[in-house]
N, C-alpha and C positions, 0 to 999 in steps of 0.2 A: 132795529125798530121793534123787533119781536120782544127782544130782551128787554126793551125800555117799556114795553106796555106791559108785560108781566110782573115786572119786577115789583109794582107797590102791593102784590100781596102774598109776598115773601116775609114771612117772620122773621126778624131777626136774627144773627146767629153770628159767631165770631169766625168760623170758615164754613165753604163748603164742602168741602176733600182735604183731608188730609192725606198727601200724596209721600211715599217713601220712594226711592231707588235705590235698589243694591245693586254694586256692581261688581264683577266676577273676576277677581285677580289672580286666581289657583295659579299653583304650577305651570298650568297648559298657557299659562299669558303670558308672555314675554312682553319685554318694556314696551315698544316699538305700538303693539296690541293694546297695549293698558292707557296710553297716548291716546290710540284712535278711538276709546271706547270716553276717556274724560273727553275730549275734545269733541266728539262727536254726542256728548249728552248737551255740550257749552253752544256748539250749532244749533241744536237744535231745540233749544228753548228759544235760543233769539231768532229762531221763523219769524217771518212775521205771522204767520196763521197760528200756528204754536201761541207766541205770545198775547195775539187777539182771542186765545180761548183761555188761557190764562185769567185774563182782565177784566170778560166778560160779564162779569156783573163784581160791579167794584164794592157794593157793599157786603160782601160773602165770599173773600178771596180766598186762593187757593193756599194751601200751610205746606209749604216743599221741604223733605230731608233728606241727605245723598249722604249713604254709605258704602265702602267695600268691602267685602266678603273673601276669606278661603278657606283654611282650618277652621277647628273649633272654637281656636281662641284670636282667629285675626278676622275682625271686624271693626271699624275705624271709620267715625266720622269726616265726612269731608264738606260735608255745609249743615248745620245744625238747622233747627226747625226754624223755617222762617216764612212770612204772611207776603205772597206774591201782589203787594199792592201798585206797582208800578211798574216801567219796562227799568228804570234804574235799577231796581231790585236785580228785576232776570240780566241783567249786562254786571253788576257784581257778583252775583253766582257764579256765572259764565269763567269770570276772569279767575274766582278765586278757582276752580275747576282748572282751569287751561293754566296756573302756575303753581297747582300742587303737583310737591317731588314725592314718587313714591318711594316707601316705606317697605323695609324688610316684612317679610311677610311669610306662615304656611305654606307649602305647595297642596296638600292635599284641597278637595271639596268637598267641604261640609252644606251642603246645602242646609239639611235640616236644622242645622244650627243657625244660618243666616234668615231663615225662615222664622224663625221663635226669637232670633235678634229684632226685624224688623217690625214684628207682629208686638213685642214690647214697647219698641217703640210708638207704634201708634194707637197702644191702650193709654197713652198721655194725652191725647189728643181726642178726648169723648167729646169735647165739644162741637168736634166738626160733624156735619151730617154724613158724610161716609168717610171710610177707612181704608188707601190702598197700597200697598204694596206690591211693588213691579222689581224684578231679580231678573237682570241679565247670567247666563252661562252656555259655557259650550263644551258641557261634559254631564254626565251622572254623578249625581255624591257618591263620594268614596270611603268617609269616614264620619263618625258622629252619627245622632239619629237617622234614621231613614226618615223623608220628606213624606211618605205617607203615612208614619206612626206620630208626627207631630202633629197634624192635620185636627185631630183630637183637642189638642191644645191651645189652639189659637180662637180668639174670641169671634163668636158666630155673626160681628160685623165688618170683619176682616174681607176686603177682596182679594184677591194677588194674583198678578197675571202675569206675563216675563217675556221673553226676548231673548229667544236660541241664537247662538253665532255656531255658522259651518268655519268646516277648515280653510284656511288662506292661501292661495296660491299654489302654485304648480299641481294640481290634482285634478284628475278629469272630472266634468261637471256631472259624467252621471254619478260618482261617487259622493261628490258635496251633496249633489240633490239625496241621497238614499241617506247618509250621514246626518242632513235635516230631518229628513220624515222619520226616522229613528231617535233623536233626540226630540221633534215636536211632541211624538207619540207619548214619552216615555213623562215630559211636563206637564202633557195633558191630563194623564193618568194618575200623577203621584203631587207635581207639585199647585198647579192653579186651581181657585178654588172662589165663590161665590157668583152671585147672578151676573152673567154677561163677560164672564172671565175669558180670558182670550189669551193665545200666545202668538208673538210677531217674531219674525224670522228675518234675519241677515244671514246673507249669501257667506259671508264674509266682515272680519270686523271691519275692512274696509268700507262696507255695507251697513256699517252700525246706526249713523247717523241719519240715514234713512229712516230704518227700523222702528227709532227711538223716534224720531219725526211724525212717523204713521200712528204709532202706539198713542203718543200724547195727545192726536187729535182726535184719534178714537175715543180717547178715554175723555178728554175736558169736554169737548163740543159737544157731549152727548150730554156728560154730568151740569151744562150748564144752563141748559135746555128743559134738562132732566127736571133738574132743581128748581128752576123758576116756577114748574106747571106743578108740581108735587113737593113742598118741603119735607123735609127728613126729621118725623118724630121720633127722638127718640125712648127704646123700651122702659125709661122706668119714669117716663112720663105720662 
């Protein structure tokens, strides 16, 4: 009801977020892992909560694109940009997610490179009132720019916020826990970046769908909210 009585003094606008996902196939993923990580992005858009912030205001959907990342030169579309106008939309994402074969691919982790991939991509998309890009990984880059010398580069309505995964099985938990708070630190510092940026933490990629569950509704429900009381002018208007 909140959203229906806000919503008639929303100016127009072709989206509200333009939302990117990269996801982290390095080396360090084994098949098994890169499974729970598509299947668990494909969950967890069809929440229902998930997809009721999605929807939330139908005249200013959300524009979704899913990429994956490892080297320099392997990043690869896997849903191109598309206007989340229904729950049909989110159940063929899903699907196209849950029967994509993966692809030969880098072992190393270029972050900064998937960071200035992503951030390209969503300089196509000035129309939407914000700009975000969320990168799952569960390692430091290792090759290609450093993540905090691109920082510089990316356009000042960029957000990016991301989604650490710990190690998987047989490891004692206070190790996984030190293992997170050392890769949260290290995201927090180098790689996420605009007002409200956050990083969400899986125990485990078993744990993904969770993650990626909490993240989306942090992120929509807020921007939906956001939006309706505040439109997003933009600078060169």
């Amino acid at each position: 009801m909140l959203l229906l009585a806000l919503w008639p003094a929303v100016a127009p606008a072709s989206c509200r977020q333009a939302l990117a996902i990269g996801l982290d196939i390095s080396g360090s993923v084994d098949t098994h892992e890169y499974r729970l990580q598509t299947n668990g992005l494909a969950d967890a858009l069809l929440d229902p909560q998930v997809s009721a912030a999605f929807l939330a205001v139908p005249g200013a959907p959300v524009r979704l694109f899913v990429f994956e990342w490892a080297g320099k030169g392997t990043q690869r579309t896997l849903v191109n940009w598309t206007d989340i106008t229904n729950e049909t939309v989110l159940r063929e994402i899903a699907a196209t997610l849950t029967t994509n074969s993966r692809q030969p691919r880098e072992v190393a982790t270029a972050l900064g490179q998937a960071m200035l991939f992503g951030a390209s991509e969503l300089e196509k998309q000035s129309d939407c009132w914000r700009q975000t890009l969320d990168l799952s990984g569960d390692g430091q880059s290792n090759l290609g720019p450093r993540p905090q010398d691109v920082q510089s580069r990316l356009g000042d309505s960029i957000t990016i916020n991301a989604i650490v995964i710990g190690t998987d099985g047989g490891i004692a938990q206070g190790t996984i826990d030190g293992e997170i708070t050392l890769l949260t630190s290290y995201f927090r510092r180098r790689v996420i970046r605009g007002p409200n940026a956050f990083v969400e933490a899986a125990l485990g990629f078993e744990d993904f769908r969770e993650a990626m569950t909490r993240k989306l509704l942090k992120e929509l429900q807020t921007l939906a909210i956001g939006s309706l009381r505040t439109p997003h002018i933009h600078p060169d208007q």
